[in-house]
C-alpha positions in Angstrom: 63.2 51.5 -57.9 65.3 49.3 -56.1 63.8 45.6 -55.4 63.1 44.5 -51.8 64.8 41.0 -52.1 65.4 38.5 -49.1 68.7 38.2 -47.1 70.8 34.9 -48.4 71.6 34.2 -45.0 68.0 33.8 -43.7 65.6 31.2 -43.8 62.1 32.4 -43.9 59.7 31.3 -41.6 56.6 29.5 -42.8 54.5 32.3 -40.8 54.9 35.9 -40.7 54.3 36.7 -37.2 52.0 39.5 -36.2 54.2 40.2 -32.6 57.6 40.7 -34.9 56.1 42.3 -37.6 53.6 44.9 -36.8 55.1 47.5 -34.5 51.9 48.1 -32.3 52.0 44.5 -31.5 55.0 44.1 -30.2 55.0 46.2 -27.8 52.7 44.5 -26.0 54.9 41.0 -26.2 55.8 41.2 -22.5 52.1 40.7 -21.5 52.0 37.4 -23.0 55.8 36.2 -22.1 57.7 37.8 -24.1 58.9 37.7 -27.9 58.3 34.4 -29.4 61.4 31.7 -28.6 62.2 28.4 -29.9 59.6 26.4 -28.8 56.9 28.3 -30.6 59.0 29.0 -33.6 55.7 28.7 -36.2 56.6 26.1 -39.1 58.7 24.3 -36.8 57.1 23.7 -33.5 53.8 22.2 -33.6 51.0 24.1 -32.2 48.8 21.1 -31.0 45.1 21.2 -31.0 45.4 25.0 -31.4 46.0 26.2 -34.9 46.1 29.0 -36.7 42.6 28.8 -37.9 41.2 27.0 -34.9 42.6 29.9 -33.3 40.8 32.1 -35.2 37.2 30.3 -35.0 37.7 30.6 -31.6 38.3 34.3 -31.9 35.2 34.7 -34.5 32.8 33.3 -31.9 33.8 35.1 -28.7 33.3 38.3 -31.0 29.9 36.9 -32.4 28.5 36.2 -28.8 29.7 39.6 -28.3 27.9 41.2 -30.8 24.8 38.9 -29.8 25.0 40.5 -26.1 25.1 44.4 -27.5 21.1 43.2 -28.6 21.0 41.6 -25.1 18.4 44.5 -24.0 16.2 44.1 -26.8 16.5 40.6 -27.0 14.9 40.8 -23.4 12.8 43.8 -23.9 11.4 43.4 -27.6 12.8 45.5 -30.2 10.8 48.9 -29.8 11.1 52.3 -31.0 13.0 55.1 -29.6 14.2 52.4 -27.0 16.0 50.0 -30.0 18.0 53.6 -30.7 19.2 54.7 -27.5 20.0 51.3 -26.3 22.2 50.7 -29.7 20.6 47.4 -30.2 18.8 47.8 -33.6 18.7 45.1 -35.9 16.5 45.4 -39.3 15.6 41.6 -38.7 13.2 41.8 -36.5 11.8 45.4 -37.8 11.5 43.2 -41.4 9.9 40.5 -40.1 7.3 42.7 -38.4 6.8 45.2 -41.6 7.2 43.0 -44.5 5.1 40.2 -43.9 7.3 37.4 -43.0 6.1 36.5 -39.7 2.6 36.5 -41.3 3.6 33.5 -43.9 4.6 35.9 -46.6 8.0 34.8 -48.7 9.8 38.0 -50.7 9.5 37.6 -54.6 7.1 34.5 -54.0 4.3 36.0 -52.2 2.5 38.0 -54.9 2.0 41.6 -54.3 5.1 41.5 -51.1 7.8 44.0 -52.2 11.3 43.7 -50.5 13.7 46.6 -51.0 16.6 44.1 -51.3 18.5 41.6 -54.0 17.5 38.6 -54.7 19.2 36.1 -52.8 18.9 38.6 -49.6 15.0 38.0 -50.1 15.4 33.9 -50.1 17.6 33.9 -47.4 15.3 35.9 -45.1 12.2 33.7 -46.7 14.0 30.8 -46.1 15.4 31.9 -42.0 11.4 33.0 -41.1 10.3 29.2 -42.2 12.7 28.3 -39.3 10.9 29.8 -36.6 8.4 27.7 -35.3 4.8 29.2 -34.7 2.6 31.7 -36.8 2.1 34.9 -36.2 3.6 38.2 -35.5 4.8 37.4 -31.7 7.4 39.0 -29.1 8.9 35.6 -29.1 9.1 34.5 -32.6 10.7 37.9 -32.8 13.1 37.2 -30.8 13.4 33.8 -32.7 14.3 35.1 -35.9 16.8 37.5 -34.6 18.1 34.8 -32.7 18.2 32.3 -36.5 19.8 34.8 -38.4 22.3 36.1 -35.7 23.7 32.4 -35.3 23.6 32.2 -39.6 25.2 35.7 -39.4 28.1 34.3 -36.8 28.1 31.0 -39.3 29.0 33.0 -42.7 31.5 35.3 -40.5 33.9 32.0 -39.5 33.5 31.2 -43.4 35.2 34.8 -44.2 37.7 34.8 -41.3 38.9 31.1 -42.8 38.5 32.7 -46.7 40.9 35.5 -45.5 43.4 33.0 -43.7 43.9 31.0 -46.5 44.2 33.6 -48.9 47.0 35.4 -47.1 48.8 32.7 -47.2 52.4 33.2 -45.2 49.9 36.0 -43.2 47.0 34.1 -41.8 46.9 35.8 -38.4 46.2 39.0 -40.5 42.2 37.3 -40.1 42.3 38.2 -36.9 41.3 41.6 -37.6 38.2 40.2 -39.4 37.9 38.2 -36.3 38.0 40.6 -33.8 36.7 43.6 -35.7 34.5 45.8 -34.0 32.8 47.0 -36.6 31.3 43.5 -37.3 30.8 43.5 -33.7 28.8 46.4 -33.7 27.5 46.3 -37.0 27.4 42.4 -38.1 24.1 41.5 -36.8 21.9 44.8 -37.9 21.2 43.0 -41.9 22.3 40.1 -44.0 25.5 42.2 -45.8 27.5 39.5 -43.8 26.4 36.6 -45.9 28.1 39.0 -49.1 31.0 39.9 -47.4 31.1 35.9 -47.3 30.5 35.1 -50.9 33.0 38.0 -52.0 35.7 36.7 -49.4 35.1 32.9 -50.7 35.3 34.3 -54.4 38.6 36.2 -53.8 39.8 32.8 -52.3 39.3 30.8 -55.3 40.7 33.0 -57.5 43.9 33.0 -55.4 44.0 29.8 -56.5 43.2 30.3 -59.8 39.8 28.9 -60.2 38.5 31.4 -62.4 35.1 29.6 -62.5 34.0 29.3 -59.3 35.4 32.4 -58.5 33.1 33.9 -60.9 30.1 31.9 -59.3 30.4 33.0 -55.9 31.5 36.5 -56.9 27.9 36.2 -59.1 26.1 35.1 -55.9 27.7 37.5 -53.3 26.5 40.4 -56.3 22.9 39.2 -55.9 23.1 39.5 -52.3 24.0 42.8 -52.1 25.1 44.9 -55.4 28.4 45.4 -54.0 30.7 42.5 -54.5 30.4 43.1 -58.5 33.4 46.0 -58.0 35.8 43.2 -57.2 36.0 43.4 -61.3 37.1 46.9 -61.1 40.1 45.3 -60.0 40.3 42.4 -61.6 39.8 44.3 -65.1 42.8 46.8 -64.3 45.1 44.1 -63.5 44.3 42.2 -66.6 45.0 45.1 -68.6 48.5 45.6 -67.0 49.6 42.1 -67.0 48.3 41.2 -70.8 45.9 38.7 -69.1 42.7 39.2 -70.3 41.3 35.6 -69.5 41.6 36.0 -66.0 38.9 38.9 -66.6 36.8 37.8 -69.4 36.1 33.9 -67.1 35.3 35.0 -63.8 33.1 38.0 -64.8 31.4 35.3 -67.6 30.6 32.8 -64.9 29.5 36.1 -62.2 27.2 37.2 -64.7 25.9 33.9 -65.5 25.4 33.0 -62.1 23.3 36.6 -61.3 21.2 35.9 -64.6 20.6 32.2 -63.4 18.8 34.1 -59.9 17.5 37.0 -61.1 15.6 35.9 -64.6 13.2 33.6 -63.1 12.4 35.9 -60.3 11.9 38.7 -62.9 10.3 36.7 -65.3 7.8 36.0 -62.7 7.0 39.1 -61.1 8.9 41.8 -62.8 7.5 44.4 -60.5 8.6 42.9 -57.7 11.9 42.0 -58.8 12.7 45.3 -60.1 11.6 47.4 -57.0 14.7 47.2 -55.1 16.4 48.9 -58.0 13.6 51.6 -58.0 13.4 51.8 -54.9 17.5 52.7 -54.9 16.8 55.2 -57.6 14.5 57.2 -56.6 14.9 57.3 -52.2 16.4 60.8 -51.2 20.1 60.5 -49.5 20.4 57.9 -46.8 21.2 58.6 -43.2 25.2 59.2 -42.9 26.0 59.9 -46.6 27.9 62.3 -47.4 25.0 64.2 -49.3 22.6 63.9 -46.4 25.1 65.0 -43.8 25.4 67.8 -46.9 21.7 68.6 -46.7 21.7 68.6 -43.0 23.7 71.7 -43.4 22.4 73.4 -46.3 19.0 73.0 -44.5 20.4 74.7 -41.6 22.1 77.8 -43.3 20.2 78.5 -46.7 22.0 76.6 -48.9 20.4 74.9 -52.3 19.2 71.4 -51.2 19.9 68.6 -53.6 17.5 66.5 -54.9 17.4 62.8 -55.5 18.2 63.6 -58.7 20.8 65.6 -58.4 22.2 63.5 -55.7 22.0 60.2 -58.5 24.0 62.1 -60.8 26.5 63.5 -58.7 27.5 60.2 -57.0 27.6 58.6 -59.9 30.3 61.3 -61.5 31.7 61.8 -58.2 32.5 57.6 -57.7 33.6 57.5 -61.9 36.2 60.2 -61.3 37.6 58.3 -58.2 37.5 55.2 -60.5 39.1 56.6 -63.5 42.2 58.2 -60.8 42.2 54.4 -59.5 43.0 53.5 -63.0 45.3 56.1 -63.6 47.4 54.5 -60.2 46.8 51.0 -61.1 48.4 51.2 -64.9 51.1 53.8 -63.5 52.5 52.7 -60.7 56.0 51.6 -60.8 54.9 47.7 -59.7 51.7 46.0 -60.5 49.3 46.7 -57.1 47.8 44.3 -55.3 44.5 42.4 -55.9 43.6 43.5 -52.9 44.6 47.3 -52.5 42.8 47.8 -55.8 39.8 45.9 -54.6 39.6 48.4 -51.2 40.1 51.9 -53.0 37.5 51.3 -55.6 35.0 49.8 -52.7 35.8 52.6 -50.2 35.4 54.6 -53.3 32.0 53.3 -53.7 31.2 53.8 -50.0 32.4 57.4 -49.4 30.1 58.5 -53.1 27.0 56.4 -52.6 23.9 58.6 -51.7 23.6 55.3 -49.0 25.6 54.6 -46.1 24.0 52.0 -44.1 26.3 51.4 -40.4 26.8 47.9 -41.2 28.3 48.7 -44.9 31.7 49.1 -42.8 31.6 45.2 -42.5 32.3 45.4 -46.5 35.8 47.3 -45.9 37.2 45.0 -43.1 37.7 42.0 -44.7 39.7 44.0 -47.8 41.7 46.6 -45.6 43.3 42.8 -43.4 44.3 41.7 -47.2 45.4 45.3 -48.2 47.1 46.5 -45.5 47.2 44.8 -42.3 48.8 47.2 -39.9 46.8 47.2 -36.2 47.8 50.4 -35.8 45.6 52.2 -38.5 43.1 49.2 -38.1 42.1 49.9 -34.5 42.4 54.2 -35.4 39.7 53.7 -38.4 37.7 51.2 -36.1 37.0 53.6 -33.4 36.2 56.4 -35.3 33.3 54.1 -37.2 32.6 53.3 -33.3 31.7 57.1 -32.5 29.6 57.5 -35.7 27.7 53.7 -35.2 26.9 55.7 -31.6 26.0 58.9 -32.8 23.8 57.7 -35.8 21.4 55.6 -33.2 21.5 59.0 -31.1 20.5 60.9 -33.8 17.7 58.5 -35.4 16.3 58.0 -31.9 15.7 62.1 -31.9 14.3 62.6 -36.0 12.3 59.2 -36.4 11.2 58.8 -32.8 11.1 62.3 -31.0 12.8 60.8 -28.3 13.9 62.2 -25.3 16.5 65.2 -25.4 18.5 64.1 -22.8 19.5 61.1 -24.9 20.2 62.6 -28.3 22.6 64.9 -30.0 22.2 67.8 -32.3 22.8 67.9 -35.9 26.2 69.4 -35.4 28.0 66.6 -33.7 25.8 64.0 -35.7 27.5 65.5 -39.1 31.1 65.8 -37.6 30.8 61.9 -36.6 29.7 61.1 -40.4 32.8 63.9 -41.3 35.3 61.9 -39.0 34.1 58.4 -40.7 34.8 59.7 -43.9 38.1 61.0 -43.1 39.2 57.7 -41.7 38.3 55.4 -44.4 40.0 58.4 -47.0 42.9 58.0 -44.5 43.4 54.9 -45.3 42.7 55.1 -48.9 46.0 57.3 -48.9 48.1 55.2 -46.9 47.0 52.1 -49.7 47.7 54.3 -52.3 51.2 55.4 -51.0 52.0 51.2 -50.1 51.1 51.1 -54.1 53.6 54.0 -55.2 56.2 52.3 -52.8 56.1 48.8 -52.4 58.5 49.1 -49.9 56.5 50.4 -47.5 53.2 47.7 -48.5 53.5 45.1 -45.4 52.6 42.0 -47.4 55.3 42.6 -50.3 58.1 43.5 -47.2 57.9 39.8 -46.7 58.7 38.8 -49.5 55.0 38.1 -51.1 54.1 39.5 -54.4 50.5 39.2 -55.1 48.8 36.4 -52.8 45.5 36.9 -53.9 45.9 37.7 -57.3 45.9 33.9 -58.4 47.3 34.6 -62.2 48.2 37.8 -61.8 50.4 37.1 -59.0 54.3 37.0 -60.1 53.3 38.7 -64.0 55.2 40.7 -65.4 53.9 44.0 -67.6 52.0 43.9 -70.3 50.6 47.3 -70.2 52.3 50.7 -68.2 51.5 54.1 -68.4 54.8 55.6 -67.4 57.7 54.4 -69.0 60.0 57.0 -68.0 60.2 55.3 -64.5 61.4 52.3 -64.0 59.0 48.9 -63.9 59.7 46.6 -60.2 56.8 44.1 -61.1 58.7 41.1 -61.2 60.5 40.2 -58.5 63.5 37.4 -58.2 62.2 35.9 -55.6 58.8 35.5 -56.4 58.7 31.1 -57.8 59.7 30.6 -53.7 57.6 33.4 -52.4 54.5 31.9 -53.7 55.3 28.4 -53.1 55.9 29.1 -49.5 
C-alpha cells in the first residue's frame, strides 16, 4: 500500500482545523466569515482569553445546562410516574434515592442488609452525593436536591472527559467538541452515574497516551469498578501488544487496573459478601433489558408465536454472540495492512459489547461518544448516528410510559415502532462500526492518520513497527517516515 506522506513544500499547522478538514463543516464557513485567514491562522495567531480548551468548557457547560433544562418539568413537578416518561425527563437519581434507602440515612455496601444493583464505586459515589443534601427524609425537595448534586457532579466529570479527549488528540483538539456538544450526553448524561466512567476511561486513555502505564492502569481500574465497562479498553490494548512485540505495555496497565479493582472491591466483599456480589447476580439472572436486541427479539416472538428466550439462553447467546465479534476484531487488528488505532480498536470491541449485551440502558450511548471523536471524527456520520439514538431515547420513554405505567394511549406508541427505533439504533452504531473498520483496511481514508498522525493515543504503540502480522502476502504500511515529527508536533 502506498504511504500517505506530507508535501515537502508545506508546513503543517500546529492545529488541524475542523472548517478545512471535515467537509460538512465547511460548508457552513460563510455563516461565521468565511474560511479561516491570517489572522486566525492557529499556532501562529494567538487566540487570547479563548483557547481551544476554554473554548470547549464553555461548550461543555452550555450543553450541561441543556441537559439540566430537558429535567426542567420534573425538577418543577417532582419526578412521578407515567408523567417522568412522557415528559422525557427521567433520571434514576431521584427514583434511587426514593427506592433504595438513601434519602432515609442508608449508605450502599455500608448499610447492612441495603442492596444496590450497581459496582462498587457507583454505590460510594451515590452514598457520598445523598450526605450532601441537607435534611432527612424522603422529601419533594431533597429530591430535587440530589438530582440537582449529582447533575452539577455529572456536568463536573463531563468537562474532565472533553479536556481528556483534547489533550489526547493532540494536533485534533477541536475533535472534543463532539463530546462537548453531543446530544446524546445531552439527552442521556444526567439519567445515572455512567458519566463519572466514561471520565475515568477517558483520563486512563490519556495517560497512557503519554505513556504512563501505571496510572493508566489505576484509573482504567477505577472507571472498571464504576461500571464493568471500561475493563474492554484491554481488548485493545492486548491486540496491539501482540502486533507490535510490546507486551509490557499490556502486562503494566492491566497489573495496576486489576490492582486498583481488588483494592475497592475486597474489603467491600470481605465485609458483606452478599451485598457486594448482588450486582453481579443481579446482572446474571434479570431477563433482557429494555432496548436490547433480545428483548426487542422477544417483543416479536411474543407477538407471532415464536420460541421466547430465556435468561438463560439470552446469557449464553450474548456471550457467544459478543466472543465471535471479538475474535473477527482480532482477526482485523493482526491483519490489517497497518497497525489500527488505539482508538478504533477500543470503539468496535465496546460497540461490540453494546449491540450483544442482554442490557441496553439509553444512557450506555454516552460510552461510544467519547471513542467514536478519537476514532473517527467526521460530523457528518457523528450528527447521522446522534439522531437516530435521538428517535430511540424518545421512543423508549414512549414506550415505558405505556408497559410500566398504563399510561395514556394518546401518548404512547406500539410495539412495532418501539422495535424499529431499537432496529434503527442498532443499525447506526453497526454503521459506524463498518466505516471504522474500512478507515482500518485503508488508512487513507482514517481522518486522524490523513494528517499526518499515526497513533496519538496509543502512547508506546504509537510509531511501532510489526512484531506480529497475520497476512504476509500483503504488504505492511505501519511505520511511517514521517512519524518522529508527527508525534512531536
Amino acid at each position: 500500500m502506498q504511504e500517505i506522506q506530507p508535501p515537502p513544500h508545506r508546513k503543517r499547522a500546529s492545529l488541524v482545523v475542523p472548517s478545512r478538514s471535515d467537509r460538512l463543516l465547511s460548508n457552513f464557513t460563510e455563516l461565521v466569515g468565511g474560511p479561516l485567514g491570517r489572522r486566525s491562522a492557529p499556532g501562529i495567531v494567538s487566540p487570547g482569553f479563548f483557547t481551544v480548551e476554554r473554548v470547549l468548557i464553555i461548550l461543555t457547560v452550555i450543553a450541561a445546562l441543556a441537559g439540566i433544562l430537558i429535567k426542567n418539568y420534573c425538577r418543577v413537578n417532582g419526578w412521578q410516574t407515567p408523567s417522568q416518561f412522557y415528559s422525557t425527563c427521567y433520571s434514576d437519581f431521584p427514583e434511587l434515592f426514593r427506592n433504595r434507602g438513601l434519602g432515609n440515612g442508608a449508605f450502599p455496601f455500608f448499610t447492612e442488609g441495603v442492596l444496590f444493583e450497581y459496582p462498587v464505586l457507583m454505590g460510594l459515589i451515590a452514598g457520598v452525593t445523598a450526605l450532601l443534601v441537607p435534611g432527612r427524609g424522603v422529601t419533594d425537595s431533597r429530591v430535587l436536591g440530589y438530582f440537582d448534586v449529582n447533575a452539577t457532579l455529572v456536568a463536573a466529570v463531563w468537562i474532565v472527559t472533553v479536556l481528556a479527549t483534547a489533550r489526547m488528540a493532540r494536533r485534533r483538539p477541536w475533535d472534543a467538541a463532539m463530546v462537548a456538544l453531543a446530544p446524546g450526553i445531552v439527552l442521556a448524561g444526567m439519567i445515572n452515574w455512567d458519566m463519572w466512567a466514561v471520565a475515568l476511561l477517558a483520563l486512563g486513555m490519556y495517560f497512557f497516551s503519554k505513556e504512563r502505564l501505571v496510572m493508566a492502569g489505576v484509573l482504567i481500574g477505577l472507571g472498571t469498578a464504576t461500571k464493568l465497562y471500561p475493563v474492554l479498553i484491554f481488548g485493545a490494548i492486548l491486540l496491539l501488544a501482540l502486533r507490535t512485540g510490546k507486551i509490557q505495555a499490556f502486562v503494566v496497565p492491566a497489573s495496576a487496573a486489576a490492582a486498583a479493582w481488588l483494592l475497592v472491591n475486597v474489603p467491600f466483599a470481605a465485609k458483606d459478601l452478599a451485598g457486594w456480589k448482588y450486582f453481579f447476580e443481579f446482572t446474571q439472572d434479570r431477563p433482557a433489558g429494555f432496548s436490547s436486541p433480545w428483548f426487542a427479539y422477544n417483543l416479536v416472538a411474543e407477538r407471532i408465536g415464536w420460541i421466547i428466550l430465556t435468561p438463560e439462553a439470552i446469557n449464553t447467546l450474548a456471550l457467544y454472540v459478543f466472543l465471535v465479534a471479538c475474535v473477527l476484531i482480532a482477526v482485523l487488528a493482526l491483519t490489517a495492512p497497518r497497525r489500527p488505532r488505539l482508538a478504533q480498536l477500543a470503539f468496535l470491541i465496546v460497540a461490540a459489547f453494546i449491540l450483544t449485551n442482554k442490557v441496553y440502558s439509553p444512557q450506555f450511548v454516552i460510552w461510544l461518544i467519547p471513542l467514536l471523536a478519537l476514532a473517527r471524527p467526521r460530523w457528518r456520520d457523528f450528527l447521522v448516528w446522534q439522531g437516530i439514538e435521538g428517535l430511540h431515547w424518545a421512543a423508549i420513554w414512549m414506550y415505558l410510559g405505556q408497559v410500566t405505567s398504563g399510561g395514556v394511549s394518546q401518548h404512547n406508541i406500539d410495539m412495532p415502532y418501539y422495535v424499529l427505533a431499537v432496529t434503527a439504533h442498532m443499525l447506526a452504531t453497526t454503521y459506524l462500526m463498518g466505516r471504522i473498520v474500512f478507515d482500518i483496511w485503508d488508512p487513507h481514508y482514517d481522518p486522524v492518520r490523513r494528517h499526518f498522525l499515526d497513533d496519538p493515543q496509543g502512547g508506546p504503540f504509537d510509531g511501532s513497527a510489526d512484531w506480529l502480522r497475520l497476512n504476509p502476502l500483503r504488504p505492511s504500511a505501519s511505520v511511517l517516515p514521517w512519524r518522529t515529527a508527527a508525534r512531536d508536533a
